[in-house]
N, C-alpha and C positions, 0 to 999 in steps of 0.2 A: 142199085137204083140210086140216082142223084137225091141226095136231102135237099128238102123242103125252104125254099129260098125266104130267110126270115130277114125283115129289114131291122135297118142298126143306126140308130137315130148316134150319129156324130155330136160332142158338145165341145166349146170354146169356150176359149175367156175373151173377153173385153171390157174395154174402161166405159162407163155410162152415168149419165149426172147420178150423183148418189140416189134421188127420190123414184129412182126409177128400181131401186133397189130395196124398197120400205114394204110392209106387209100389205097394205092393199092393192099393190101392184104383180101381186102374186109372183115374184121371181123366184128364177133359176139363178143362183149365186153362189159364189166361193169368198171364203174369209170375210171380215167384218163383224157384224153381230148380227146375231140369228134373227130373221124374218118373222116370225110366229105368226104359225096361220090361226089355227083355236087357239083362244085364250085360255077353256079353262083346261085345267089337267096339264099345266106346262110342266115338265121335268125338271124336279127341286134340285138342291142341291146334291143330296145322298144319290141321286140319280143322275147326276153327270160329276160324276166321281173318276178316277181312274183307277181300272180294277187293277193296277198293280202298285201306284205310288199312290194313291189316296186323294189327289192334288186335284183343283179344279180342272174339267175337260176344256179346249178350245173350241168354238164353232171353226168348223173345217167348209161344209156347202148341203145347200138344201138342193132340190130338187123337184119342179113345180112338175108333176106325175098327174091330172086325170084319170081316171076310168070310170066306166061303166057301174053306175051306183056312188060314185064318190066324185060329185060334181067341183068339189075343191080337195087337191089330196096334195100332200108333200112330205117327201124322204129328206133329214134329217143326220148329217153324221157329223159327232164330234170327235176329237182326240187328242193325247195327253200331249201336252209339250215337251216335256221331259226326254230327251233321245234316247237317254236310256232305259226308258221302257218299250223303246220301238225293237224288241228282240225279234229272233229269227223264227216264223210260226207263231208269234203269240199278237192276239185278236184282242185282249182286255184293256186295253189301250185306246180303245174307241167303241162309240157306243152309235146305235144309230137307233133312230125311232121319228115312228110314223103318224100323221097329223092331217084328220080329213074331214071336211062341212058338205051339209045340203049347199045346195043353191042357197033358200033362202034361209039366214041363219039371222044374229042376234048383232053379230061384230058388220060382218058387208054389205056392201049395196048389192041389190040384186038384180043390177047390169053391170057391163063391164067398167073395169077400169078406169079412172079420168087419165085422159092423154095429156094432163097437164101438169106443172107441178103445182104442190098443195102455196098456199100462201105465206105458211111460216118459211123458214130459210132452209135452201138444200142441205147446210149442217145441222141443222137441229135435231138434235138426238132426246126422244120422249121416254125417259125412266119410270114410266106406267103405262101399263095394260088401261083401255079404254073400262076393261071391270074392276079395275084400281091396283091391281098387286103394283108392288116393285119391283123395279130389274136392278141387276147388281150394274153401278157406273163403270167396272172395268168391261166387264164381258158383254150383260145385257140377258143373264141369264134371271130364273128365279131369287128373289133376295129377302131372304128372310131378314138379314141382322141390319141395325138401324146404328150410324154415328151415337154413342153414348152424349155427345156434348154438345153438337147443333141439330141431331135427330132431320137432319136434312136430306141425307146422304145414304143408301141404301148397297149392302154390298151381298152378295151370295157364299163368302168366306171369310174368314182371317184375315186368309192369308189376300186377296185380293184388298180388302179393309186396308193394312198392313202397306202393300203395295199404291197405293191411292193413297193414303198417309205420307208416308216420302218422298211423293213425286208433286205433290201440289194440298193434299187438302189440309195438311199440317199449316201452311201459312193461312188459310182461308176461313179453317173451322171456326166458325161464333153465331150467335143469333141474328144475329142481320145479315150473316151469307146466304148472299141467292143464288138457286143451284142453276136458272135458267141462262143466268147472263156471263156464267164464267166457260168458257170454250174445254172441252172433255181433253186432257191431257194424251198422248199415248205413252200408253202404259207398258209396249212391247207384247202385249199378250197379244192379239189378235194377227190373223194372218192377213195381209194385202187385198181387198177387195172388187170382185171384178164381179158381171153377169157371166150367167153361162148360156151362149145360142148356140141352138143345135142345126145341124144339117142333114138328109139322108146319103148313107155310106153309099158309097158307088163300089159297087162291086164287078170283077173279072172273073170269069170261066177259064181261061187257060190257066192250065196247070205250069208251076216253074220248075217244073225237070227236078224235085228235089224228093219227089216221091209224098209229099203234102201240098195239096193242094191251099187256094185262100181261103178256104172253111175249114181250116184245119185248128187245131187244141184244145178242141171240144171235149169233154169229158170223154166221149168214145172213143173219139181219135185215139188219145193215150190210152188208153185201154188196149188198143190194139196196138199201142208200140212197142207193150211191157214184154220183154221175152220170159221165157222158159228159163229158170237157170239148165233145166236137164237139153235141152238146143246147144250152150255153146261143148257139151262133151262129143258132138256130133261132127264139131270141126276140124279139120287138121290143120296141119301149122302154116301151110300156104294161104289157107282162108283165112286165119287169123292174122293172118302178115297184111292179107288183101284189105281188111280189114280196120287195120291199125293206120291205114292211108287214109281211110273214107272219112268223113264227118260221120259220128258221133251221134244217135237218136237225140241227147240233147242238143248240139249243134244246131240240128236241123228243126229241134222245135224253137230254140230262140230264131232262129234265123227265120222261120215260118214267121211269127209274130212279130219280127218288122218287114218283112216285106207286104206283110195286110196292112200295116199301118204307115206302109212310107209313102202312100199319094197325099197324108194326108197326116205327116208329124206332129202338125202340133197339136192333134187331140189329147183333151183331158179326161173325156169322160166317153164312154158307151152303151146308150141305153137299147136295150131290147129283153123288153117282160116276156118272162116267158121261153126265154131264148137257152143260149149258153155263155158263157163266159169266155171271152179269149185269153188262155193263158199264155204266159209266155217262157212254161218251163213243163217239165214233167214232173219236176217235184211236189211236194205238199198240194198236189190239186186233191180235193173232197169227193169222199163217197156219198152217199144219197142218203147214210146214217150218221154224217158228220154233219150237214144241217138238221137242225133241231128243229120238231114241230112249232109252230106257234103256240100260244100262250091258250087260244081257244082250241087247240087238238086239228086242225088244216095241215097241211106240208104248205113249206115254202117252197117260193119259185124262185131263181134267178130275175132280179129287175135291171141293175146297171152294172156298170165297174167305172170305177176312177181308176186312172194310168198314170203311169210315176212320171209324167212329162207335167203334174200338177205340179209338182214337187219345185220346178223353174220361176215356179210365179209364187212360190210362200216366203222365200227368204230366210231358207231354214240351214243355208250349206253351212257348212262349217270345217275348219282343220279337223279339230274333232271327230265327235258322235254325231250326227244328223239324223232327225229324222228322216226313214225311208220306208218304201214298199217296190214293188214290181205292179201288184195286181190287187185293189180292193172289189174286191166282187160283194154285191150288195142283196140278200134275200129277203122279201116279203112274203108274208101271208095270200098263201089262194083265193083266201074267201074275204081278202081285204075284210075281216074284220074288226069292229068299233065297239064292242062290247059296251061297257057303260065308258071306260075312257077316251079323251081325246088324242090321247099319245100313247101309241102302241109302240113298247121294243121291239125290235128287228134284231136279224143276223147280219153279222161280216163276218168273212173270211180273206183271210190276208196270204197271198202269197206273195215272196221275196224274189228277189234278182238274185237269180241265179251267182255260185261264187264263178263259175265259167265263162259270162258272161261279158262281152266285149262291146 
């Protein structure tokens, strides 16, 4: 029996006056600084940490999500810059977490949007939450620590402190710096800024002769690609010769995974709640005991994936180390869950480019 035809919301990047990219416009965005939908309960420092070098997280992209009970909802995912904490299999390097309001709250208006921009200037970057906290001036994260000497100046680390010291606030620091009139340096930290519009996937029925069709690398799919070791003792030498011509189970799952995505390459992201994940390997794909329940006792669902075709628009290449992935596959809470916080952790799972891969 043909599976259940699930649609697959496509997402892009594009450039857009930055005000079109601020928290009351509810976006869908990559790189910059993070949108924050709720204010309160915004993830501190110790909380966008990197669970392997310690090092402040980057904002990577939100994701404006509604559903059903959560009239303002947004996915959330940071990660380290460091490339070499981007190892093979390892997920501690990003963090992602979930942030979602009634209709009528305390921060929005309770109609939409203004289709206009606000009055101050499309760069004006506001280092407080309307309930007063500080953001740190590099990132724009939570900021606990305050300039010792002009107490003007708010950073979320050190090490960001440290960095913002070198590049400009060292000549400026005194009592009479004003933080509004001086233009925010870059700092190198943040990655390149764009929205993300989505499209729905156009999907094909014909099968392309490779024995996977275009709903193929589903968790099942591979499930059923895995053999037997006790199968190949069943071959003789002609089958294994016939064999050694063919494409490769992996072959044909990378090759499956760009022929779903070649109408339409420059996708960065694929959202379908609920859905499955299109991998584009057979390796490190998860079992149903390698996502971890939520925090209130739910199982998580599959909501998106970002696709390493992001990876073009960050600025990350390098001789070097790079950061990389193949597949972030992103899991939420079933029962969309708000308990008393406004930022709820989530799962990622990372799978990598295959070393086969071409």
């Amino acid at each position: 029996m043909a599976a259940s035809v699930t649609v697959v919301e496509l997402g892009f990047v594009q450039e857009v006056e930055p005000w079109r990219l601020r928290s009351p416009q509810f976006p869908s965005k990559t790189g910059g600084r993070p949108a924050w939908l709720a204010e309160a309960g915004v993830p501190g420092p110790e909380a966008l940490q990197c669970g392997l070098c310690g090092k402040p997280l980057a904002f990577l992209l939100q994701v404006y999500a509604p559903c059903t009970g959560s009239f303002h909802r947004t996915i959330f995912i940071f990660c380290c810059r460091d490339p070499q904490c981007h190892q093979v299999a390892e997920n501690r390097c990003f963090k992602v977490f979930r942030s979602q309001l009634p209709r009528k709250n305390d921060t929005y208006s309770y109609g939409p949007p203004p289709d206009s921009p606000p009055p101050t200037s499309e760069d004006f970057i506001s280092f407080q939450l309307k309930c007063g906290l500080s953001l740190c001036r590099v990132c724009s994260c939570l900021a606990p620590k305050t300039c010792s000497k002009c107490h003007k100046v708010n950073y979320c680390s050190k090490l960001h402190q440290l960095m913002d010291w070198k590049l400009q606030h060292k000549q400026l620091c005194s009592e009479s710096f004003d933080v509004q009139s001086v233009p925010v340096p870059d700092h190198g930290f943040l990655f390149p800024e764009y929205e993300i519009v989505t499209e729905p996937e156009e999907t094909a029925s014909d099968d392309d002769g490779t024995g996977m069709d275009l709903d193929t690398l589903t968790s099942e799919d591979i499930s059923s690609c895995i053999e037997s070791p006790m199968d190949n003792l069943k071959l003789d030498e002609n089958e294994l010769s016939a064999m050694a011509k063919q494409e490769t189970k992996e072959d044909k799952a990378f090759n499956s995974f760009k022929k779903r995505i070649s109408s339409e390459p420059e996708q960065v992201l694929r959202y379908c709640k609920g859905g499955e994940p299109l991998w584009l390997s057979l390796q490190h794909v998860p079992e149903k005991d390698d996502i971890p329940k939520c925090a209130c006792g739910a199982e998580r669902l599959f909501e998106f994936q970002v696709m390493p075709q992001l990876l073009n628009h960050l600025k990350v290449d390098s001789l070097e180390e790079s950061i990389d992935w193949g597949v972030l596959a992103v899991y939420t809470c079933s029962a969309n869950c708000n308990a008393e916080k406004h930022y709820v952790e989530e799962f990622l799972w990372k799978q990598d480019v295959p070393s086969n891969a071409i």
